[in-house]
C-alpha positions as CSV (number, residue, x, y, z in Angstrom):
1,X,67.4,129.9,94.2
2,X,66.4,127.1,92.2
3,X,67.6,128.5,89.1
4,X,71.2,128.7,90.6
5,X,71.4,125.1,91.8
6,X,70.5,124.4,88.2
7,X,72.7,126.3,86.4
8,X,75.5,125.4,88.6
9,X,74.4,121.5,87.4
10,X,76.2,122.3,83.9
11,X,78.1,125.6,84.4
12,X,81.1,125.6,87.3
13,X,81.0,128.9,89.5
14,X,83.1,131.5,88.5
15,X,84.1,132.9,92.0
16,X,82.7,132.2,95.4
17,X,81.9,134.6,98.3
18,X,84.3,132.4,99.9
19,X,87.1,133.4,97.5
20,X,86.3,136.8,97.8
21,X,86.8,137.1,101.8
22,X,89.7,135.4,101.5
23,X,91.5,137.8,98.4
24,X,91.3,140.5,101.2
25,X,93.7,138.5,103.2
26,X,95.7,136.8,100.6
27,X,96.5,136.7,96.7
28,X,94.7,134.2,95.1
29,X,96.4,131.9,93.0
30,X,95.8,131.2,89.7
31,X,93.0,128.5,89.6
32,X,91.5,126.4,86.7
33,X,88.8,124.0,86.7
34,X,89.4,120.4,86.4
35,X,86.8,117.5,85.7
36,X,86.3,114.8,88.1
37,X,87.6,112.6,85.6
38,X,90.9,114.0,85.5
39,X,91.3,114.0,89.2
40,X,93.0,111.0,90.6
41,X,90.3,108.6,92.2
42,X,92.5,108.1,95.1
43,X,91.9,111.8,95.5
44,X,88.4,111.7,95.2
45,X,88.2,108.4,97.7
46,X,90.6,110.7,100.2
47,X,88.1,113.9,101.1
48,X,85.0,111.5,101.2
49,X,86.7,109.4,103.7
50,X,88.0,112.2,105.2
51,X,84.6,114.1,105.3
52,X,81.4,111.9,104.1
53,X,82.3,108.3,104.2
54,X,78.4,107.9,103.8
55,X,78.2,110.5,101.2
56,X,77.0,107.5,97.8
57,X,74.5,106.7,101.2
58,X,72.3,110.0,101.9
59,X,69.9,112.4,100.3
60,X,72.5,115.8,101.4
61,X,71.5,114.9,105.0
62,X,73.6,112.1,107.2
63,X,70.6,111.3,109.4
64,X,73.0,108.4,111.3
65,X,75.6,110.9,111.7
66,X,73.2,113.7,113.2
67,X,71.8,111.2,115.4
68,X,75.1,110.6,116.5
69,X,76.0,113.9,117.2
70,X,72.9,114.6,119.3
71,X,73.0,111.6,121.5
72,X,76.8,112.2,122.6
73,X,75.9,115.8,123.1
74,X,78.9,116.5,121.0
75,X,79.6,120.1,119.7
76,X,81.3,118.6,116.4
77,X,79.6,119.1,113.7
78,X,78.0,116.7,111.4
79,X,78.0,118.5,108.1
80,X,78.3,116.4,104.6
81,X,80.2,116.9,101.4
82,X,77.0,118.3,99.6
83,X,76.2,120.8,102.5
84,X,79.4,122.2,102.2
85,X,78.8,122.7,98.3
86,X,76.3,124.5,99.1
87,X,77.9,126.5,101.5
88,X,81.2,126.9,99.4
89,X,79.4,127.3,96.0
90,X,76.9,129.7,97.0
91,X,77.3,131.5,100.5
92,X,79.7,133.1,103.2
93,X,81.7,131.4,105.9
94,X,80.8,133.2,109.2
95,X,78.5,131.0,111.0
96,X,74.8,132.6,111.2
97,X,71.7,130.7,111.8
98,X,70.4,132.2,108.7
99,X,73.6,130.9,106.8
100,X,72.8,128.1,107.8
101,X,68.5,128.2,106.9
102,X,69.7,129.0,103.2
103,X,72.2,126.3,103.1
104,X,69.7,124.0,104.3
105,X,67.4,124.5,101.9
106,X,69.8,124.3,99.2
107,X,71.3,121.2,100.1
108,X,68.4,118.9,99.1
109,X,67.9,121.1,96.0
110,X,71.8,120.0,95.0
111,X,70.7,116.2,96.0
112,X,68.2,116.5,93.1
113,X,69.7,118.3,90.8
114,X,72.9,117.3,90.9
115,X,74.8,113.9,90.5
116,X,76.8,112.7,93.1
117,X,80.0,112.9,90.9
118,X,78.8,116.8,90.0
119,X,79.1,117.3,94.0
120,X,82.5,116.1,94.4
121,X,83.4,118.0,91.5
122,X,82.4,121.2,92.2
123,X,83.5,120.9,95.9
124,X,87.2,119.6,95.0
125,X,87.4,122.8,92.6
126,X,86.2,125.5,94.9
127,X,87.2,124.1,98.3
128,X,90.1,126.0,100.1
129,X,93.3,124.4,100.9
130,X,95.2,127.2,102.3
131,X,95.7,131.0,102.2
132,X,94.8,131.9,98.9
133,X,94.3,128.0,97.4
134,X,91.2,127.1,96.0
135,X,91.1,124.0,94.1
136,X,92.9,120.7,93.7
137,X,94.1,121.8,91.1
138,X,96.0,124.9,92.7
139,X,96.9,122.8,95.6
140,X,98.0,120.1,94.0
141,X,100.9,122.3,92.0
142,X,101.6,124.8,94.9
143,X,102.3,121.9,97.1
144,X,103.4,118.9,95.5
145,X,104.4,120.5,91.9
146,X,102.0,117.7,90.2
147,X,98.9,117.6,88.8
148,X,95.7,116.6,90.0
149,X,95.3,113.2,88.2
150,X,99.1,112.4,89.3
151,X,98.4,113.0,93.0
152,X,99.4,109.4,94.9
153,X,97.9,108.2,97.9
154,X,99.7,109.8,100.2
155,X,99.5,113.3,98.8
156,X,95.8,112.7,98.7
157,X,95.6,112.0,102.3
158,X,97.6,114.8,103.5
159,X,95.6,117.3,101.2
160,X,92.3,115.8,102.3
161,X,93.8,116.1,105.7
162,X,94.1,119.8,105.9
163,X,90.3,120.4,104.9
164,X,88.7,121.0,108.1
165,X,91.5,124.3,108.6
166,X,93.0,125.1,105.7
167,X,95.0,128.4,107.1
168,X,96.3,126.5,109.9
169,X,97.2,122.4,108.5
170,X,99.9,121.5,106.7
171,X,100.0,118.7,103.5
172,X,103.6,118.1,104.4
173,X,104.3,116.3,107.2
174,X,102.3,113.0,107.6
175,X,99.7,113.1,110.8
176,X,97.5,110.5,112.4
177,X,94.4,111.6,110.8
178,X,96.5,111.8,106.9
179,X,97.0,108.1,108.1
180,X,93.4,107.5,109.0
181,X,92.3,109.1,105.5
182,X,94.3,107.0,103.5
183,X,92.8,104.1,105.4
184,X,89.4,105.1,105.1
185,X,89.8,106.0,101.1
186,X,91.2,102.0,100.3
187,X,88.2,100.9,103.2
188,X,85.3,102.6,101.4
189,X,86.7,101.2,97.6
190,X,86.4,98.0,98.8
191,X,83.3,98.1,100.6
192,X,81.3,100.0,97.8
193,X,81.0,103.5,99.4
194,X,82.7,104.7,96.5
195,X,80.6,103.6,93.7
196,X,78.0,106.6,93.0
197,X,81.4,108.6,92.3
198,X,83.6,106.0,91.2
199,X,81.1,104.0,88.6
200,X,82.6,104.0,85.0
201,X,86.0,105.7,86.1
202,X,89.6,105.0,85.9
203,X,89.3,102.9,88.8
């Protein structure tokens, strides 16, 4: 398992069981990797505010968000950008406790051998963003006919948006949380929650 998490540190995945489920539904289309550096920071700022803010802040694990969770006795879940790496980069969807063993003890494994910018690339290049889309940079030409380091902060927001259900959201109509997103992405440059992926970028 180790040796995985460590190849995937230098080599980007190929295909993800993820990717697989879903060609049995839908065509895939065509995909192509694309470095963090050539996606546009607002993009990068939009899915951490939309679902990490604290993601420069943790170790894979947001304790303050878990706590959270527990004492409200909510059933949402509390999940970071790394654990769904994990879970995107390396395992199946269903939910299973022993899904969710393995991607617990891979999480910490990507903390250490990954960089933070090496998480938010490979999640923005395998993560799904509709039926058949997987990557920014599929979704960023099948629904806005741009490219990934052209997306503006609007698009950003309304394709971090549709993250939490893919098959069901839409990037084209604004919604309160595409609003709250685009907040939350200018709140979190300012306030330094940014920096561990932002450091030595186009800002």
């Amino acid at each position: 398992m180790a040796g995985s998490v460590t190849l995937y540190a230098f080599l980007n995945p190929p295909l993800t069981w993820t990717m697989v489920g879903a060609a049995q539904r839908d065509p895939l289309v065509d995909r192509e990797w694309v470095p963090l550096t050539r996606i546009a920071p607002v993009m990068r700022r939009s899915v951490v505010a939309a679902e990490d803010a604290n993601f420069c802040g943790h170790w894979g694990f947001d304790m303050t968000e878990i706590r959270k969770v527990v004492a409200s006795g909510s059933s949402r879940g509390a999940s970071t950008l790394t654990q769904q790496t994990a879970k995107n980069a390396y395992l199946w969807q269903t939910r299973s406790w022993g899904r969710k063993a393995v991607e617990t003890a891979l999480t910490p494994m990507i903390e250490g051998l990954w960089s933070k910018s090496r998480i938010l690339e490979v999640y923005l290049n395998i993560a799904e963003f509709g039926p058949g889309i997987f990557g920014i940079k599929a979704a960023a030409r099948e629904y806005f006919a741009t490219t990934p380091d052209r997306l503006t902060r609007v698009q950003a927001a309304r394709l971090a948006a549709i993250l939490p259900a893919p098959r069901t959201r839409s990037p084209h109509a604004a919604s309160a949380r595409s609003r709250a997103i685009a907040d939350g992405a200018a709140t979190i440059g300012r306030d330094g929650r940014a920096d561990c992926f932002q450091r030595d970028m186009t800002p």
